[in-house]
NUDREN-32751 format. One record per residue (C-alpha): residue number from 1; residue in one letter; y, x, z. Coordinates in Angstrom, 1 decimal, m for minus. Layout:
! NUDREN-32751
{pt NUM 'A' {Y X Z}},
...
! end
This chain:
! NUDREN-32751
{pt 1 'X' {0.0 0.0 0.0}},
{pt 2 'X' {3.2 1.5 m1.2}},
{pt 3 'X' {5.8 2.2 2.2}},
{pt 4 'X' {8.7 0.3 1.1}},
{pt 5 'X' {11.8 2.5 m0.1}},
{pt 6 'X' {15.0 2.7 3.2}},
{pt 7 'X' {18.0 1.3 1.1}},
{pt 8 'X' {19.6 3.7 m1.2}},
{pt 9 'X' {23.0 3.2 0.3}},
{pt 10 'X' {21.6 3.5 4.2}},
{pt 11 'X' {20.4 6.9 3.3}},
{pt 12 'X' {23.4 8.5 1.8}},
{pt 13 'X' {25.4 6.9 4.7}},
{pt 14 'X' {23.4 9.1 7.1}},
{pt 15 'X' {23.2 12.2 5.2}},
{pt 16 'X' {24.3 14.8 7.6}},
{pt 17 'X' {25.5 17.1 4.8}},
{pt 18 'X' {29.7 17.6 5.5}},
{pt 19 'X' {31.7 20.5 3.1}},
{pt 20 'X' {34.3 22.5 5.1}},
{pt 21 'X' {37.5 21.2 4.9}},
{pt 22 'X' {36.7 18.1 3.1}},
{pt 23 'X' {39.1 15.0 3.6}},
{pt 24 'X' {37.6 11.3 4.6}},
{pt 25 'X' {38.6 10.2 0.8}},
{pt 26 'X' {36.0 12.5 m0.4}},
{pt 27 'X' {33.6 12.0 2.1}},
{pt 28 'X' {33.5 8.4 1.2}},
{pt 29 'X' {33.7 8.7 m2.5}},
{pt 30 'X' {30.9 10.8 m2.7}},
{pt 31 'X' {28.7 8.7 0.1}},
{pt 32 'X' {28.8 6.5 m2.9}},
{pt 33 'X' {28.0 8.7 m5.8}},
{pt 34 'X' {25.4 10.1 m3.3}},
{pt 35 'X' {23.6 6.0 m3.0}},
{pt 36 'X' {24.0 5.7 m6.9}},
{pt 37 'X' {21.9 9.5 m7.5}},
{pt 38 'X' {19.3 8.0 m5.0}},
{pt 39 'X' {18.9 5.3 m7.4}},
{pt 40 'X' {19.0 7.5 m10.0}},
{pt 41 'X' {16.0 9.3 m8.7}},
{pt 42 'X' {14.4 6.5 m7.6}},
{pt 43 'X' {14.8 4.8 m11.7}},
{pt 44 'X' {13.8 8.3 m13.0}},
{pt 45 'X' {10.2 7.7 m11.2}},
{pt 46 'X' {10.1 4.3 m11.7}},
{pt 47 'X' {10.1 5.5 m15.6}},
{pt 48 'X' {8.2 8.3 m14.7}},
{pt 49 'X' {5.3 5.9 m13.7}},
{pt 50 'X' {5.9 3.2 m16.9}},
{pt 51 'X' {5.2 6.1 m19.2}},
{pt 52 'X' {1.8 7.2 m17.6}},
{pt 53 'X' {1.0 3.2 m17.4}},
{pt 54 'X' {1.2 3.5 m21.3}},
{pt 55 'X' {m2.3 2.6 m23.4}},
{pt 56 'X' {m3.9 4.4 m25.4}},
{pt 57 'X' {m1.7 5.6 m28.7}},
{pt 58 'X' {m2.9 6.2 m31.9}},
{pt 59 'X' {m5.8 8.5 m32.7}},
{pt 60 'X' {m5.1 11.5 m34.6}},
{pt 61 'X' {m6.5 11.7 m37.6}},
{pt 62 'X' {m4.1 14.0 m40.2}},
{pt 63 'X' {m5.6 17.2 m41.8}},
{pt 64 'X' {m3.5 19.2 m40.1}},
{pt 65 'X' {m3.4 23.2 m40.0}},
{pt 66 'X' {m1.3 25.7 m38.5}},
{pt 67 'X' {m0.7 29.4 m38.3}},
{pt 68 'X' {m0.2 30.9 m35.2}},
{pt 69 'X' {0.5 34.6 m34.0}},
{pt 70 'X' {m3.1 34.7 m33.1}},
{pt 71 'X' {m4.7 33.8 m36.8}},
{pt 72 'X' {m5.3 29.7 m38.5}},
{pt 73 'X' {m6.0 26.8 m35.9}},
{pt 74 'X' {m6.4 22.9 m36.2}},
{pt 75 'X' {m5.2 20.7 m34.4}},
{pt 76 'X' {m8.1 20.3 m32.1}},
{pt 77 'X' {m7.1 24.5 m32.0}},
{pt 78 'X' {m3.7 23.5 m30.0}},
{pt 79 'X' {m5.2 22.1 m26.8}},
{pt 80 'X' {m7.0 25.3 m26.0}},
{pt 81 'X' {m9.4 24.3 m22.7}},
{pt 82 'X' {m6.3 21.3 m21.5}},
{pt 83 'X' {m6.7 18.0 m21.9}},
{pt 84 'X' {m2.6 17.5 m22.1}},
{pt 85 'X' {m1.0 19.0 m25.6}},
{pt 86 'X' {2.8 19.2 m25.6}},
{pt 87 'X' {4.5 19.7 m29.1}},
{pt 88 'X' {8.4 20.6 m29.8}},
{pt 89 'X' {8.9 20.3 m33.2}},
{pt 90 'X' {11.7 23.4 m34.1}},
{pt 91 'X' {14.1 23.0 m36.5}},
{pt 92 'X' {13.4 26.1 m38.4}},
{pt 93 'X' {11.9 25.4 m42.1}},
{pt 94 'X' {12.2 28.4 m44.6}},
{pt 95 'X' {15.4 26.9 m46.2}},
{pt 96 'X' {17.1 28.0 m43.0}},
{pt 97 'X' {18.3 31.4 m42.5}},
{pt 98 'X' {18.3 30.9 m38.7}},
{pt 99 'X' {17.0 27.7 m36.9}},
{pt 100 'X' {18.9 25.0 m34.9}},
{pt 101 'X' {21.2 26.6 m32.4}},
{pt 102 'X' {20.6 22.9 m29.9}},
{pt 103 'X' {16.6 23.4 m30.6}},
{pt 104 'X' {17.2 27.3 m29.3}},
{pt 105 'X' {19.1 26.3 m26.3}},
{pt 106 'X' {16.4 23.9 m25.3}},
{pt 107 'X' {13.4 26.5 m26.3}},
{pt 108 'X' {14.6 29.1 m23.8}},
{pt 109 'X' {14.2 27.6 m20.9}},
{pt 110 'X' {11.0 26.5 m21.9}},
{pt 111 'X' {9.8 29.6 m22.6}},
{pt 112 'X' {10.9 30.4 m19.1}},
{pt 113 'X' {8.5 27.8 m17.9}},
{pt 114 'X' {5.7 27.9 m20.1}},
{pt 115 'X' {3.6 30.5 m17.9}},
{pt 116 'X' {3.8 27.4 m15.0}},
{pt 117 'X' {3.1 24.9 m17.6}},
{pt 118 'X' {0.5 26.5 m18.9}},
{pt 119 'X' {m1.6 25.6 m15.5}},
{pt 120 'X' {m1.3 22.0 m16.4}},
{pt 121 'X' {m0.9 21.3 m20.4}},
{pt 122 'X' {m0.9 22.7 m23.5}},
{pt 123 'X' {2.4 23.6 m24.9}},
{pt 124 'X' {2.8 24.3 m28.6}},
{pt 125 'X' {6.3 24.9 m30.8}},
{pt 126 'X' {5.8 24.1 m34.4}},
{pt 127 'X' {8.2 25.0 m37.3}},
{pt 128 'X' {8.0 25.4 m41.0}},
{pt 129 'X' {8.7 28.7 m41.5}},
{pt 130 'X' {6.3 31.5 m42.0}},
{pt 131 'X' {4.6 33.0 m38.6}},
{pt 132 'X' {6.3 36.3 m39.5}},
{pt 133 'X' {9.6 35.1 m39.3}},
{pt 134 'X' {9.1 33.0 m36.1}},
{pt 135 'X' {7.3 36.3 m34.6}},
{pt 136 'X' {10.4 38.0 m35.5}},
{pt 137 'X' {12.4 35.5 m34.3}},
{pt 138 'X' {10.9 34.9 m31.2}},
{pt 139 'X' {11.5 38.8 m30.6}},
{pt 140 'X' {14.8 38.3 m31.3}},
{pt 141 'X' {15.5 35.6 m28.3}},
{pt 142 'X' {13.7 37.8 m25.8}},
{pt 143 'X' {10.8 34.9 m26.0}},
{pt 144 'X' {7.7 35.8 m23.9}},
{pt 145 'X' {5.7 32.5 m23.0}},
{pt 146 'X' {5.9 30.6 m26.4}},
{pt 147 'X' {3.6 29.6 m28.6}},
{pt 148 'X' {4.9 29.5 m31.8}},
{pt 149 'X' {2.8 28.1 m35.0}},
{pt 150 'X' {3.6 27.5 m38.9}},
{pt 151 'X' {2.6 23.7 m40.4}},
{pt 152 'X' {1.0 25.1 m42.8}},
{pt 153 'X' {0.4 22.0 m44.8}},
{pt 154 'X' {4.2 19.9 m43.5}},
{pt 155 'X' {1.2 17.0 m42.7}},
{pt 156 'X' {2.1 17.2 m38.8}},
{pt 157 'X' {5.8 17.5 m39.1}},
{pt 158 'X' {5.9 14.4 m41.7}},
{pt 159 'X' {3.5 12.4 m39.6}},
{pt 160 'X' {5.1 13.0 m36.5}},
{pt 161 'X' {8.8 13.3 m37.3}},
{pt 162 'X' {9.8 17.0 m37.7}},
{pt 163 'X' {10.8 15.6 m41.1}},
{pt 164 'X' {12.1 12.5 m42.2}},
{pt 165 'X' {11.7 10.9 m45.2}},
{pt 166 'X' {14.6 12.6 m47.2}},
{pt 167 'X' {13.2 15.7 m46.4}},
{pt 168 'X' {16.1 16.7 m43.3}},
{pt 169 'X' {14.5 18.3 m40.5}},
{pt 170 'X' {14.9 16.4 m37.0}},
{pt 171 'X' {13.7 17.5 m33.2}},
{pt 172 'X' {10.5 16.4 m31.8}},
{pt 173 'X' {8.9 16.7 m28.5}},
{pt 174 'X' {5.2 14.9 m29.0}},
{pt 175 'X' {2.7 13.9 m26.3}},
{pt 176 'X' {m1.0 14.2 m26.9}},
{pt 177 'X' {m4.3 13.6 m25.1}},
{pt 178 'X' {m8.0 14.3 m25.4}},
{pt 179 'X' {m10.3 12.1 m23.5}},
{pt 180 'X' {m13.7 11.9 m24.0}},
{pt 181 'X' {m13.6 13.4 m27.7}},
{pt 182 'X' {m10.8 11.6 m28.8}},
{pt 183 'X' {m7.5 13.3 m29.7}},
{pt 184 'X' {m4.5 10.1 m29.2}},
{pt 185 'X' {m1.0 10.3 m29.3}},
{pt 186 'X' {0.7 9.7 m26.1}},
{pt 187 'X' {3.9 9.5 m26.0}},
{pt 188 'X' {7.5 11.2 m27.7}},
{pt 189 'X' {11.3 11.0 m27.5}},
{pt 190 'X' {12.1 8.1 m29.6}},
{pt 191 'X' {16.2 8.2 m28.6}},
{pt 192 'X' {17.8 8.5 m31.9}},
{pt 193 'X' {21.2 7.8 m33.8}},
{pt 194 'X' {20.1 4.3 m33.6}},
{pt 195 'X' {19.8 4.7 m29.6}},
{pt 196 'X' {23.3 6.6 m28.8}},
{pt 197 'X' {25.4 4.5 m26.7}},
{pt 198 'X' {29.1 5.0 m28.0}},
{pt 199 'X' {30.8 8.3 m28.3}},
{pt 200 'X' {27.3 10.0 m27.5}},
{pt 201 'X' {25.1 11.9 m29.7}},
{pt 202 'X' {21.8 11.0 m29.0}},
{pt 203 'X' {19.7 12.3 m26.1}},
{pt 204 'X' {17.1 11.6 m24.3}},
{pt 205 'X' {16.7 10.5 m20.7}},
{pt 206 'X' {15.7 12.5 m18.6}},
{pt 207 'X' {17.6 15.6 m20.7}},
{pt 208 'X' {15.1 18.3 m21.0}},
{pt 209 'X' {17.8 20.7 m21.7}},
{pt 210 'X' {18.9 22.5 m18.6}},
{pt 211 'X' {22.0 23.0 m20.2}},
{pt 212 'X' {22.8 19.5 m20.0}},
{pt 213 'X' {22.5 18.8 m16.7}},
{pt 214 'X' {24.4 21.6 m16.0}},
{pt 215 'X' {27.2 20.7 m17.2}},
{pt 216 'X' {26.8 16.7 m15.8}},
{pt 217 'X' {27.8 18.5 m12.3}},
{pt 218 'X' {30.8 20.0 m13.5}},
{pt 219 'X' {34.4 18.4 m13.3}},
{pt 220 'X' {34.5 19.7 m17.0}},
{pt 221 'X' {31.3 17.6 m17.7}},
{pt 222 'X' {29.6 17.3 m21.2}},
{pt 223 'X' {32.7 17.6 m23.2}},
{pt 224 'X' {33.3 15.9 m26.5}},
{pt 225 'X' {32.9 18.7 m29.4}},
{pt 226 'X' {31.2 21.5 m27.7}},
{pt 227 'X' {27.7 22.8 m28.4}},
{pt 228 'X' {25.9 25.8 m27.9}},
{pt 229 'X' {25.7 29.1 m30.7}},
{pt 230 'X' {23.3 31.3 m32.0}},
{pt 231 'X' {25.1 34.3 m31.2}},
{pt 232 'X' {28.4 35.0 m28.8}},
! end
């Protein structure tokens, strides 16, 4: 039986936490803004637990190949001995001299991560380019963790949204299982253009880009035209 949750606004009322030299205005402005993150937190699980409560998603079923630093793999090939396969779909094709700066940003953290992630999941960065240019690449960025692999065939990206029907390139960050000798689809981002709420680009919720939230706890916050580079 789940304990039932202490209102969100009783806790933040007795948060002991006071900054020096604070005034009362503060202190009661951000009693508030401290109720509204508990609900924030509290809606982040509650979405948290919807998307595990998902059924099953589509069986995999493309003829799909990649290259990786390591030599040719299926798709099968990704999972490695997990049951949990996690796929971000770079925007890096071979028309591009070098890939998405937003996709980059996002990577590098990852890549941070992916020696703890690796304890749980599978995770996988796809891109169209050849595996010697994301090798080089991934050198480049100081990337140690990654897993980098070519499509080899552009199957998986048009399938599964690393390319759209006209050919452009998008970001994708794809979900998959394998339970009891069945490869399914489980879940992906699905917040697009069509999704942005007004004067947004579109993002997902939670942001995966540390970046991002970052920058939500600063006075500054997001700003309106500003986006990360390449190079400095």
């Amino acid at each position: 039986m789940t304990e039932p949750l202490i209102p969100a606004a009783e806790l933040a009322r007795d948060n002991p936490v006071r900054i020096r030299n604070e005034s009362a205005e503060y202190r009661a402005a951000r009693t508030a803004l401290l109720a509204e993150e508990i609900e924030l937190r509290r809606h982040l699980e509650r979405v948290a637990a919807q998307r595990r409560a998902l059924p099953p998603g589509g069986p995999v079923e493309g003829e799909y190949r990649f290259m990786g630093e390591e030599g040719a793999v299926d798709f099968a090939g990704l999972f490695g001995d997990k049951q949990t396969l996690a796929v971000y779909s770079y925007m890096f094709g071979p028309q591009r001299e070098k890939p998405c700066p937003m996709c980059t940003n996002l990577l590098g953290p990852l890549d941070a991560n992916a020696e703890d992630l690796a304890q749980r999941i599978s995770l996988v960065v796809v891109a169209r380019s050849p595996i010697e240019k994301l090798k080089a690449w991934k050198a480049h960025r100081g990337w140690k963790h990654l897993r980098l692999y070519t499509d080899m065939n552009d199957n998986y990206s048009r399938d599964y949204f690393g390319i759209l029907p006209d050919g452009a390139e998008i970001p994708a960050f794809n979900f998959f299982t394998k339970r009891d000798g069945t490869i399914r689809h489980f879940w992906s981002g699905e917040m697009t253009g069509q999704t942005a709420d007004p004067g947004q680009d579109p993002r997902g919720a939670p942001d995966m880009a540390p970046l991002w939230n970052v920058l939500d706890c600063t006075p500054e916050g997001r700003g309106e035209a500003w986006y990360p580079k390449l190079d400095y």
